[in-house]
FIVOLUM-447183 format. One record per atom (N, C-alpha, C): residue in one letter; atom name; residue number from 1; x, y, z. Coordinates in pm, 1 decimal, m for minus. Example, Ala and Ser with C-alpha at 12.3 -4.5 7.8 and 13.67 -1.06 7.14 Angstrom:
<atom rest="a" atom="N" nr="1" X="1319.0" Y="m569.0" Z="780.0"/>
<atom rest="a" atom="CA" nr="1" X="1230.0" Y="m450.0" Z="780.0"/>
<atom rest="a" atom="C" nr="1" X="1320.0" Y="m330.0" Z="780.0"/>
<atom rest="s" atom="N" nr="2" X="1285.0" Y="m225.0" Z="708.0"/>
<atom rest="s" atom="CA" nr="2" X="1367.0" Y="m106.0" Z="714.0"/>
<atom rest="s" atom="C" nr="2" X="1290.0" Y="3.0" Z="787.0"/>
END
This chain:
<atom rest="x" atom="N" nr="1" X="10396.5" Y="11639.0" Z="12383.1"/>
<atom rest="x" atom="CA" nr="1" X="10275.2" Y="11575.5" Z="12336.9"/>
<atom rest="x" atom="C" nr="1" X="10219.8" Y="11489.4" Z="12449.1"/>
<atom rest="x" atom="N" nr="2" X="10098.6" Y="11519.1" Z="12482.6"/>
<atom rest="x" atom="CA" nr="2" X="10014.7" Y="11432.2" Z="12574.2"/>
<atom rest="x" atom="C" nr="2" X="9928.4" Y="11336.3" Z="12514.6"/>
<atom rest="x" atom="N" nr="3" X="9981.6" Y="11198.2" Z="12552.0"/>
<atom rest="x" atom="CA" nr="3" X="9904.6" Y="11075.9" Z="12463.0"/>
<atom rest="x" atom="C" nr="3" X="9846.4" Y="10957.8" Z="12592.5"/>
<atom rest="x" atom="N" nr="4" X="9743.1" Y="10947.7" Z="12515.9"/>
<atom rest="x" atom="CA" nr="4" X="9679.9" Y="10840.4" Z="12627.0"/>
<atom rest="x" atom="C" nr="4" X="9599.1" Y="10859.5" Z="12731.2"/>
<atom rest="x" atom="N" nr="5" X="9530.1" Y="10991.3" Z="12727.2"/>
<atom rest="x" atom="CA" nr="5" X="9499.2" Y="11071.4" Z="12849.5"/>
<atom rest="x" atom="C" nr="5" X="9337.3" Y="11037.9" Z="12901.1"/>
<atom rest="x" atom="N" nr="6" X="9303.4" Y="10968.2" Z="12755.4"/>
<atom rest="x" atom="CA" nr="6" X="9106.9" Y="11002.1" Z="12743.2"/>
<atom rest="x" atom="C" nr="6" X="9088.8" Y="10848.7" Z="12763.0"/>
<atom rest="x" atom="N" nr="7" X="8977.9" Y="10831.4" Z="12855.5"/>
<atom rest="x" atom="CA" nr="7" X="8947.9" Y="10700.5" Z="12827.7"/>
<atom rest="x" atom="C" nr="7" X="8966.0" Y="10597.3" Z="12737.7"/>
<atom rest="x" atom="N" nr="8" X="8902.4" Y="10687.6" Z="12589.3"/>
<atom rest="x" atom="CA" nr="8" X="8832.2" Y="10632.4" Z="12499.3"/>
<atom rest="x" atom="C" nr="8" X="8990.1" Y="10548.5" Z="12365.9"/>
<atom rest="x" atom="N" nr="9" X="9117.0" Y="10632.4" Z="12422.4"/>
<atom rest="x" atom="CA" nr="9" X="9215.6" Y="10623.9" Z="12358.5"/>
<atom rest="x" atom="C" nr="9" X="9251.9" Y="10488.7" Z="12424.1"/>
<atom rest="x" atom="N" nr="10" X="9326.9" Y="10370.6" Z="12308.4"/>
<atom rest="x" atom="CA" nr="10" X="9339.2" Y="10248.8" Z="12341.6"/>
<atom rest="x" atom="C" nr="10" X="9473.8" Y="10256.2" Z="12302.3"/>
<atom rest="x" atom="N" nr="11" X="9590.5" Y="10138.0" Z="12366.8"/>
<atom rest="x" atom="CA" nr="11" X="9706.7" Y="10150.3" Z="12318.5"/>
<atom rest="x" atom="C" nr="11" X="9770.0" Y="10190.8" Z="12200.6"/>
<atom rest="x" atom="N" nr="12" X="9646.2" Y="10110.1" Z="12112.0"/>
<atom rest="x" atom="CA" nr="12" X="9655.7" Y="10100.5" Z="11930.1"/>
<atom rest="x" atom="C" nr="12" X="9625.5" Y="10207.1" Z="11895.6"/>
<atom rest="x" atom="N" nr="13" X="9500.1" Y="10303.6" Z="11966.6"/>
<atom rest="x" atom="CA" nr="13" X="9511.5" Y="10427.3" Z="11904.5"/>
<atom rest="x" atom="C" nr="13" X="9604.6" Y="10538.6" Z="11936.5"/>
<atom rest="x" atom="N" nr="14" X="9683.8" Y="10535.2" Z="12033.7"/>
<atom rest="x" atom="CA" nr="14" X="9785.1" Y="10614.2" Z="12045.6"/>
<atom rest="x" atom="C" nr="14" X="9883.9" Y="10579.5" Z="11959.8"/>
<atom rest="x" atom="N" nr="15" X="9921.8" Y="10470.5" Z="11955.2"/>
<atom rest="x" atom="CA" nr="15" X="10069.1" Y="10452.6" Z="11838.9"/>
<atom rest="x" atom="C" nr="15" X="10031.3" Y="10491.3" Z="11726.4"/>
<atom rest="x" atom="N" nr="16" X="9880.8" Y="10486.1" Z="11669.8"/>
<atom rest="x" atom="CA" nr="16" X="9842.5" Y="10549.8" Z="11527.8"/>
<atom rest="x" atom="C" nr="16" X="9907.9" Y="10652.7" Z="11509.0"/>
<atom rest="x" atom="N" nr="17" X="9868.8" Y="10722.9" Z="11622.9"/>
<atom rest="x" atom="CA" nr="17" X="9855.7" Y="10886.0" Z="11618.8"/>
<atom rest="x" atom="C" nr="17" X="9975.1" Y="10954.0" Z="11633.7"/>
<atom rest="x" atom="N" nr="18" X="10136.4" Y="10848.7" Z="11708.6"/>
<atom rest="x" atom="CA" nr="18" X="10237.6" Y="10885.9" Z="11749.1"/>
<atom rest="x" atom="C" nr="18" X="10267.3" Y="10849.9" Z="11605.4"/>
<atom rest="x" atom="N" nr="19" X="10242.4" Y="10749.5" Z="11582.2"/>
<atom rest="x" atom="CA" nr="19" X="10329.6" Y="10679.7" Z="11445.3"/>
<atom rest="x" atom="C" nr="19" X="10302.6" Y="10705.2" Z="11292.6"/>
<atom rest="x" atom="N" nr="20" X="10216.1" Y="10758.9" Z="11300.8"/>
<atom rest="x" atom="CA" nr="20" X="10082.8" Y="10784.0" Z="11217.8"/>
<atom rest="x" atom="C" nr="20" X="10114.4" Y="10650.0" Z="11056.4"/>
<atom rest="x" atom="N" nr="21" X="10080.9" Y="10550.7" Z="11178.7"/>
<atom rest="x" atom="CA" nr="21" X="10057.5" Y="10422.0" Z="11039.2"/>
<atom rest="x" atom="C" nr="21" X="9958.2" Y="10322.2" Z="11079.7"/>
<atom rest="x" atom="N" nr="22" X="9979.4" Y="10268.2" Z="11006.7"/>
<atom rest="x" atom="CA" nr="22" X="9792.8" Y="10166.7" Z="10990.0"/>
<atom rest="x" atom="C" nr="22" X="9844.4" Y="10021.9" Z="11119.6"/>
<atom rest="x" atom="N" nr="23" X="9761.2" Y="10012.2" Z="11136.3"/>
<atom rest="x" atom="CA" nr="23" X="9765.0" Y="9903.8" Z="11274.7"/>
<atom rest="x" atom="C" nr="23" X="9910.2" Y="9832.8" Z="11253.3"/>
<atom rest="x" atom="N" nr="24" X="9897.0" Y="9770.2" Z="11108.8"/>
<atom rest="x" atom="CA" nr="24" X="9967.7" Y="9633.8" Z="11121.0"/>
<atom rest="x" atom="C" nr="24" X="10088.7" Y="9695.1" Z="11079.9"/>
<atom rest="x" atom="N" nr="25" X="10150.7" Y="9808.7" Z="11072.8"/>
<atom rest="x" atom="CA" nr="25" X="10265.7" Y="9890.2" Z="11076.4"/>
<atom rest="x" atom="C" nr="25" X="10325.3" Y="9915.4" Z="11201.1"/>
<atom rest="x" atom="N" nr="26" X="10251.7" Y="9908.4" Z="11332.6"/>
<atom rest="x" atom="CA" nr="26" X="10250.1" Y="9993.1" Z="11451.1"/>
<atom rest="x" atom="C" nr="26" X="10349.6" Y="9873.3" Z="11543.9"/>
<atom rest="x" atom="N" nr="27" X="10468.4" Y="9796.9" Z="11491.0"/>
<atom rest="x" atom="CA" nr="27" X="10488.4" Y="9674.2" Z="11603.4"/>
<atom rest="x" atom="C" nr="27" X="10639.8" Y="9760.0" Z="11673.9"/>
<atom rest="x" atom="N" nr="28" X="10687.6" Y="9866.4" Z="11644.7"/>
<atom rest="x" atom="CA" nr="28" X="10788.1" Y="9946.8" Z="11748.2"/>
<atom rest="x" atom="C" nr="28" X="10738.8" Y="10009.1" Z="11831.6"/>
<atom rest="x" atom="N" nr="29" X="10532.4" Y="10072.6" Z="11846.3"/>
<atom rest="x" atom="CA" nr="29" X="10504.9" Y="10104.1" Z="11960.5"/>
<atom rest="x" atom="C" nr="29" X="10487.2" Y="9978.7" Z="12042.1"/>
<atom rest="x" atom="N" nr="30" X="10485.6" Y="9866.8" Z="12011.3"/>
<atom rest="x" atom="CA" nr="30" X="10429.4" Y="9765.6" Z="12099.7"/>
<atom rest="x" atom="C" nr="30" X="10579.4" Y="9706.9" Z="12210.3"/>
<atom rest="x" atom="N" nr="31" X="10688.7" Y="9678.3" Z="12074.6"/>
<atom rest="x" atom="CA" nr="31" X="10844.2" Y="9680.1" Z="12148.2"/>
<atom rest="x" atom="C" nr="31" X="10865.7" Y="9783.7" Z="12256.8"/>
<atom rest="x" atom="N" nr="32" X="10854.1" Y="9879.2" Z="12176.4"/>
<atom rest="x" atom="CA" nr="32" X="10912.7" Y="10037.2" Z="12287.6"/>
<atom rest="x" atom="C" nr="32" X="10828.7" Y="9994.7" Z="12410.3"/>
<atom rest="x" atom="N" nr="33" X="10703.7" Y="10015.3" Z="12423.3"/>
<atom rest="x" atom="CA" nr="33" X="10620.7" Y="9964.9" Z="12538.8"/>
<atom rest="x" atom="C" nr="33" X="10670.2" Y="9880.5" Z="12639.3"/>
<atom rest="x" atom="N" nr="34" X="10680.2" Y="9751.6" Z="12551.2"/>
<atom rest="x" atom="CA" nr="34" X="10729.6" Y="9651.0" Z="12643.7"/>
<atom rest="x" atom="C" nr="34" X="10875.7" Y="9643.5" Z="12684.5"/>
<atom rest="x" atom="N" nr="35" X="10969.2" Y="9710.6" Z="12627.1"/>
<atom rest="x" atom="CA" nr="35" X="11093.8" Y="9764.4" Z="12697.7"/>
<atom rest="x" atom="C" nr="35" X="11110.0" Y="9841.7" Z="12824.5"/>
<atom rest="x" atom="N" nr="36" X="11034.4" Y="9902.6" Z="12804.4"/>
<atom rest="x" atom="CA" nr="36" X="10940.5" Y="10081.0" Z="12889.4"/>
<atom rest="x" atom="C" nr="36" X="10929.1" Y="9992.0" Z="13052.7"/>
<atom rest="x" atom="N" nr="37" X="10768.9" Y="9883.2" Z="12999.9"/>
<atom rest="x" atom="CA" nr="37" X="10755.1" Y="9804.8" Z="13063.8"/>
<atom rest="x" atom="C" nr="37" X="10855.3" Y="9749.7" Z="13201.5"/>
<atom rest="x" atom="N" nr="38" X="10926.8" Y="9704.7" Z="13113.3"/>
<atom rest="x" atom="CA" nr="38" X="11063.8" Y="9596.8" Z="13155.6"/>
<atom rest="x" atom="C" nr="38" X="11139.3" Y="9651.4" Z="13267.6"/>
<atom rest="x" atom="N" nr="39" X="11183.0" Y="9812.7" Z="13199.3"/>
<atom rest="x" atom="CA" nr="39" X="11253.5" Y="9848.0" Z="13281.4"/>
<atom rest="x" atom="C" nr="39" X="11207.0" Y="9929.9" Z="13416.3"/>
<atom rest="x" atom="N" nr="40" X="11082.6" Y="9950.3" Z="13385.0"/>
<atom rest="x" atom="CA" nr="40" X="10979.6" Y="9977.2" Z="13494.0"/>
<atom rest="x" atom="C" nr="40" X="10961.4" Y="9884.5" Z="13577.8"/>
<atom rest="x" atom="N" nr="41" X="11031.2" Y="9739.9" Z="13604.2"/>
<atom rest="x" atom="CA" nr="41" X="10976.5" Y="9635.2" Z="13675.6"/>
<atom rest="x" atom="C" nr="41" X="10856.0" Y="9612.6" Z="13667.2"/>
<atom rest="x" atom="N" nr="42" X="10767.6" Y="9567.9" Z="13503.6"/>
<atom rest="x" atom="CA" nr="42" X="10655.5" Y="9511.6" Z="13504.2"/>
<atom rest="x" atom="C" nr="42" X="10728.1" Y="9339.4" Z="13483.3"/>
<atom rest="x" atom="N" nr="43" X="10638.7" Y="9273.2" Z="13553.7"/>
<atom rest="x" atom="CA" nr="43" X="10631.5" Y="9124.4" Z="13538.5"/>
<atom rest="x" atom="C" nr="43" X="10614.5" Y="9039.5" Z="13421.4"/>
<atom rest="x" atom="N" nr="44" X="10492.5" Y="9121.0" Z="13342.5"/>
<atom rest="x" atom="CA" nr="44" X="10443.8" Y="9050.0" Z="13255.4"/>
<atom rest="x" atom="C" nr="44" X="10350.6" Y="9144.1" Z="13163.3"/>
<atom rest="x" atom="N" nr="45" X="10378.2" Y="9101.7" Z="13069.5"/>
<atom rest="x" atom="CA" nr="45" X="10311.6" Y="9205.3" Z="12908.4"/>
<atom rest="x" atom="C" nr="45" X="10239.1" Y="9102.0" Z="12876.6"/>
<atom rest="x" atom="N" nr="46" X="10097.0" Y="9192.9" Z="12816.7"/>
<atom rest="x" atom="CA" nr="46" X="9986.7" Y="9110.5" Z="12706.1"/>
<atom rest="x" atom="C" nr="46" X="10022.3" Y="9176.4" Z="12527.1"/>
<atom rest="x" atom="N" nr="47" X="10072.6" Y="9049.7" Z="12460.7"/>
<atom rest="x" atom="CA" nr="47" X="10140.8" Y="9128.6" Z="12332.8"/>
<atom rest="x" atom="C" nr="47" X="10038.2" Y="8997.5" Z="12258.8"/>
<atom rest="x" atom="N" nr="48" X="10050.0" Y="9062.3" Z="12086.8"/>
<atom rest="x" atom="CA" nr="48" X="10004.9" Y="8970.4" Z="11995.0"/>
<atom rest="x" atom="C" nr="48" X="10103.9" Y="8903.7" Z="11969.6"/>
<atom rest="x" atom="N" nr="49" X="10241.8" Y="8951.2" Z="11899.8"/>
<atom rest="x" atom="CA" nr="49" X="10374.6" Y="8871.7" Z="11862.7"/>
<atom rest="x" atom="C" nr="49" X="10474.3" Y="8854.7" Z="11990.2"/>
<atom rest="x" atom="N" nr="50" X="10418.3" Y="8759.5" Z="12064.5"/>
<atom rest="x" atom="CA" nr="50" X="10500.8" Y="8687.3" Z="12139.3"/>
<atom rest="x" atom="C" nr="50" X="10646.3" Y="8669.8" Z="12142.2"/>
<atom rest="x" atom="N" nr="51" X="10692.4" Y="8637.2" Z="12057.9"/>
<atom rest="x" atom="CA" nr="51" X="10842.9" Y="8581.0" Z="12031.9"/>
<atom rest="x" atom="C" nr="51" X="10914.6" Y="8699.4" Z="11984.9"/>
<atom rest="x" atom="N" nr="52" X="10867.4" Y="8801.4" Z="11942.1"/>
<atom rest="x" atom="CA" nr="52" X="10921.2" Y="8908.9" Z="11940.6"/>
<atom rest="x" atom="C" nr="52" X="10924.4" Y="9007.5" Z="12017.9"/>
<atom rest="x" atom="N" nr="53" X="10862.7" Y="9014.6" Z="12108.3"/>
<atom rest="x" atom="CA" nr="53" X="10857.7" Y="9079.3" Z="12221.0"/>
<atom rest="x" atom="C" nr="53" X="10969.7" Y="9004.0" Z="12319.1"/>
<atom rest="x" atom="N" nr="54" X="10951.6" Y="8865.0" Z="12378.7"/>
<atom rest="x" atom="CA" nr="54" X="11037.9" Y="8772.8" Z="12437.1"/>
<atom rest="x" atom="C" nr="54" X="11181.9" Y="8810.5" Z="12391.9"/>
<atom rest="x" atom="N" nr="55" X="11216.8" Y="8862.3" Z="12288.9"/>
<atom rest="x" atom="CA" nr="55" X="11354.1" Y="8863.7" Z="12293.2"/>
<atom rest="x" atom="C" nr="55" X="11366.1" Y="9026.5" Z="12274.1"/>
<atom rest="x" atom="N" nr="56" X="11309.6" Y="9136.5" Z="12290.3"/>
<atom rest="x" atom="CA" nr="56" X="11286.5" Y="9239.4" Z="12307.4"/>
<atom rest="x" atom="C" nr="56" X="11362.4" Y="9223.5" Z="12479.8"/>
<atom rest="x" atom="N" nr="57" X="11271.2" Y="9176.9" Z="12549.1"/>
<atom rest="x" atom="CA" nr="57" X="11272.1" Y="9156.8" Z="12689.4"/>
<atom rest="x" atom="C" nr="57" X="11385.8" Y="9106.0" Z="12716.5"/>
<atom rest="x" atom="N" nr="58" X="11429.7" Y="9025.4" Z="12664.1"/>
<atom rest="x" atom="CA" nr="58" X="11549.7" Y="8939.0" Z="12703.9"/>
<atom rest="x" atom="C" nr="58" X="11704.7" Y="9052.9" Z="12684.8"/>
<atom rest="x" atom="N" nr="59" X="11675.7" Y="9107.4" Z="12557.6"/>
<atom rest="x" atom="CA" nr="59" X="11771.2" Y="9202.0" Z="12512.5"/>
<atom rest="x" atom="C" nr="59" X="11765.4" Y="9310.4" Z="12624.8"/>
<atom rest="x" atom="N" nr="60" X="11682.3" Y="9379.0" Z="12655.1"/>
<atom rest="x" atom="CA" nr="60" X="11629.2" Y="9444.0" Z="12757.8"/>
<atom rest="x" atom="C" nr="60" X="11672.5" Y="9450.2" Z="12880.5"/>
<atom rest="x" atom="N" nr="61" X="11681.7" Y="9291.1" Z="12949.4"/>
<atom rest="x" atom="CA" nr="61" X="11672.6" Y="9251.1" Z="13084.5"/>
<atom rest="x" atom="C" nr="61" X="11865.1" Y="9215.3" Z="13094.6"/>
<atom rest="x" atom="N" nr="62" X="11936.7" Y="9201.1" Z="12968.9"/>
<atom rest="x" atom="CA" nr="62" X="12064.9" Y="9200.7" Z="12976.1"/>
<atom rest="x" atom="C" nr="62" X="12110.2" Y="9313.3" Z="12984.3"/>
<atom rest="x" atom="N" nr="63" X="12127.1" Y="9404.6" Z="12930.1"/>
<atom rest="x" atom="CA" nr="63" X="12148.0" Y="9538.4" Z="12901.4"/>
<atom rest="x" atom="C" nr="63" X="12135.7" Y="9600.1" Z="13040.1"/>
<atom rest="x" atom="N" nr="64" X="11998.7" Y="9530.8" Z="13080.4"/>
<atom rest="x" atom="CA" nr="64" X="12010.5" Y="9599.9" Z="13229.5"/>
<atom rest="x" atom="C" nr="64" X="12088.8" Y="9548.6" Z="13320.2"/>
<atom rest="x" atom="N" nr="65" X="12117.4" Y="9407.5" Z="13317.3"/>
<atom rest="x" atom="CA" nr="65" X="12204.7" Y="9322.8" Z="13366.1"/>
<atom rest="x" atom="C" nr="65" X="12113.0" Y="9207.0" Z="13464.8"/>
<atom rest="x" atom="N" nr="66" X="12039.8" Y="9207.6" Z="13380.3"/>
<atom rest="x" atom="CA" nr="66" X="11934.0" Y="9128.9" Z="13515.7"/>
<atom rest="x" atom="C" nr="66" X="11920.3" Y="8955.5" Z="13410.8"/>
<atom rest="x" atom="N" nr="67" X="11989.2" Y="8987.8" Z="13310.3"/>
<atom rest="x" atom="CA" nr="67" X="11949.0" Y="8868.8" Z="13226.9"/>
<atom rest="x" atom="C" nr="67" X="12111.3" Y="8755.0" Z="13234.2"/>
<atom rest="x" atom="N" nr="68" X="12074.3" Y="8668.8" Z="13129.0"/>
<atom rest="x" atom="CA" nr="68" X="12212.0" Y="8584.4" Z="13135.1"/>
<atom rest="x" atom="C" nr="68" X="12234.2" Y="8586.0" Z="13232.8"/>
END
């Protein structure tokens, strides 16, 4: 499956379409992402739920061994 390809497709509308649930259902594409993220050596994520993401990352960044 090729997702994300068209301009017009926004983060939120791809997880619809992967997840097929209504926005405020969609917060494991936003985790998975920012894990994805993480281990990609991104710096820094723009998320709505903050504190859940933060320990997403943290869980993340141990596992990889870069944390604790």
């Amino acid at each position: 499956m090729k997702i994300g390809t068209k301009e017009s497709d926004t983060q939120h509308h791809t997880y619809g379409k992967v997840l097929d649930l209504p926005t405020e259902e969609r917060e494991e594409g936003t985790l998975v992402t920012t894990v994805l993220a993480v281990q990609n050596g991104c710096g820094f994520v723009r998320v709505h739920d903050a504190e859940k993401n933060r320990r997403a990352i943290k869980m993340t960044e141990a596992i990889l061994g870069r944390g604790l």
